[in-house]
C-alpha positions in Angstrom: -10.8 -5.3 31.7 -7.8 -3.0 30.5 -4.7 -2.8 30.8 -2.0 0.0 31.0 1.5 0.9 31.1 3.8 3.9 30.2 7.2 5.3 30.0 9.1 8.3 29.7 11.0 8.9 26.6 13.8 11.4 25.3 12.6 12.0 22.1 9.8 14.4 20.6 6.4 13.0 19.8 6.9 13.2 15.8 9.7 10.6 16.3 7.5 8.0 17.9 4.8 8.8 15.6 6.8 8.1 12.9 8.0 4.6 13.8 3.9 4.1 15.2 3.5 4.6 11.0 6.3 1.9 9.7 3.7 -0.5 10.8 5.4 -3.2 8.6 8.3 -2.7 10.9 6.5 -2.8 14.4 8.2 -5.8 15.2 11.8 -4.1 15.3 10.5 -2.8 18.9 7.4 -5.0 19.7 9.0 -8.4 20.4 5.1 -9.8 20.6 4.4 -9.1 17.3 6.1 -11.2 14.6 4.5 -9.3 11.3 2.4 -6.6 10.8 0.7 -4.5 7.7 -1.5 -1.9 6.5 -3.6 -1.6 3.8 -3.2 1.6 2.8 -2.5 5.2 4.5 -2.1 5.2 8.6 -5.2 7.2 9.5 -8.6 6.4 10.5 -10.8 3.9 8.9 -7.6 2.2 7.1 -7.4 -1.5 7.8 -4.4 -4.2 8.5 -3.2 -7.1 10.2 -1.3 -8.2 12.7 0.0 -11.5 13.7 1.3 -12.2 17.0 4.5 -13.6 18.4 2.2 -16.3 19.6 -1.1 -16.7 17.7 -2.9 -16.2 14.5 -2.8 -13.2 12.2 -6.3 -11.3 13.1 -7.5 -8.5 11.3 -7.2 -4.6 12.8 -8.9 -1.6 12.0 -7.5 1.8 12.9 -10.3 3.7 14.5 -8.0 6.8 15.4 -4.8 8.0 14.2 -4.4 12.0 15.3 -0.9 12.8 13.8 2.0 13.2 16.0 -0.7 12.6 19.4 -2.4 9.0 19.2 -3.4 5.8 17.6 -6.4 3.3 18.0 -6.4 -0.2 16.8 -9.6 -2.6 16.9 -9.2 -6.5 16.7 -12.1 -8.8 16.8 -12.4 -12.0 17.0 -16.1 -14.0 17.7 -17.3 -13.0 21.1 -14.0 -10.9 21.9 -12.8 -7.0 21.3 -9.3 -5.7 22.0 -8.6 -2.0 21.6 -4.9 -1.0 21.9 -4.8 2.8 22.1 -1.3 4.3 21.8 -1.1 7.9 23.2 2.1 10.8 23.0 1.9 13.4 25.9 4.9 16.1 25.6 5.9 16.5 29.0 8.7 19.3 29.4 11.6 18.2 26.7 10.3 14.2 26.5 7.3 12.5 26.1 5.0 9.6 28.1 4.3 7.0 26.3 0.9 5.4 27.2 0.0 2.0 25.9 -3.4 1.2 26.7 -5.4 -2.3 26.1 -9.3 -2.8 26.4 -11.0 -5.9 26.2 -14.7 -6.4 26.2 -17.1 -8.7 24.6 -19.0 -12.7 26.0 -15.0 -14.2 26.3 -13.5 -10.9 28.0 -13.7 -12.3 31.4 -11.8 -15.5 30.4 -9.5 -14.4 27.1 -8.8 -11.0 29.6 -7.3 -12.5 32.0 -4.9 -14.8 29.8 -4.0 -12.0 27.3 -4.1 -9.4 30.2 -1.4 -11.1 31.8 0.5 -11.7 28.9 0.2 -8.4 28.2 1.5 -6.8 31.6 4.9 -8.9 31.1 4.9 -7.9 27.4 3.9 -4.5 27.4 6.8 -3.2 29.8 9.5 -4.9 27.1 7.6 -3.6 24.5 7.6 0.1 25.3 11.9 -0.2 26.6 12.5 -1.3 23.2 10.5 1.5 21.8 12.1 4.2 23.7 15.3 3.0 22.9 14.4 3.0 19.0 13.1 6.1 19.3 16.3 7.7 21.3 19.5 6.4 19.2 
């Protein structure tokens, strides 16, 4: 199951990129996270955590960070995989913004379709608030 949504923003791809990186501060723009952190440098391989607005912290690991272009984050929990990949297409003077989430594992048909829904509410607030971060 995945789930997707995007939005046009006025402001180049290194801006966004650079607020992807304050991951401490995700939760400026991301009203479903309530704290965030990284263990060290934001590039592959590094790990963090995140804790939701509603939930436990879980562990992530970025499995992709291409400067300026993307982001990958894997959380696992027993039986259950969510990847949340974060891509920064330059179209003309602005950029998409894609936020993409993947879940797979023995509970993806059940944890899926609550998190899935959550997230198609979620994501849509998520990425407003990041384009208007990334434009003032």
């Amino acid at each position: 199951m995945q789930v997707e949504h995007s939005i046009l923003v006025n402001a180049a791809p290194e801006r966004l990129f650079s607020l992807y990186a304050d991951v401490s501060n995700w939760n400026r723009w991301d009203p479903d996270t309530k704290a965030s952190s990284i263990g060290g440098p934001f590039q592959t391989g590094t790990r963090g955590s995140l804790t939701p607005a509603k939930g436990n912290t879980v562990p992530m690991l970025f499995t992709s960070v291409v400067p300026d272009h993307s982001f990958t984050v894997e959380v696992k929990i027993p039986l259950f995989r969510m990847v949340f990949e974060h891509e920064l297409l330059l179209v003309n003077e602005s950029t998409k913004v894609i936020h993409r989430v993947t879940f797979s594992g023995a509970l993806a048909f059940l944890l899926g379709r609550v998190i899935g829904s959550q997230l198609n509410k979620g994501l849509p607030v998520t990425l407003a608030k990041l384009k208007a971060t990334a434009e003032t």
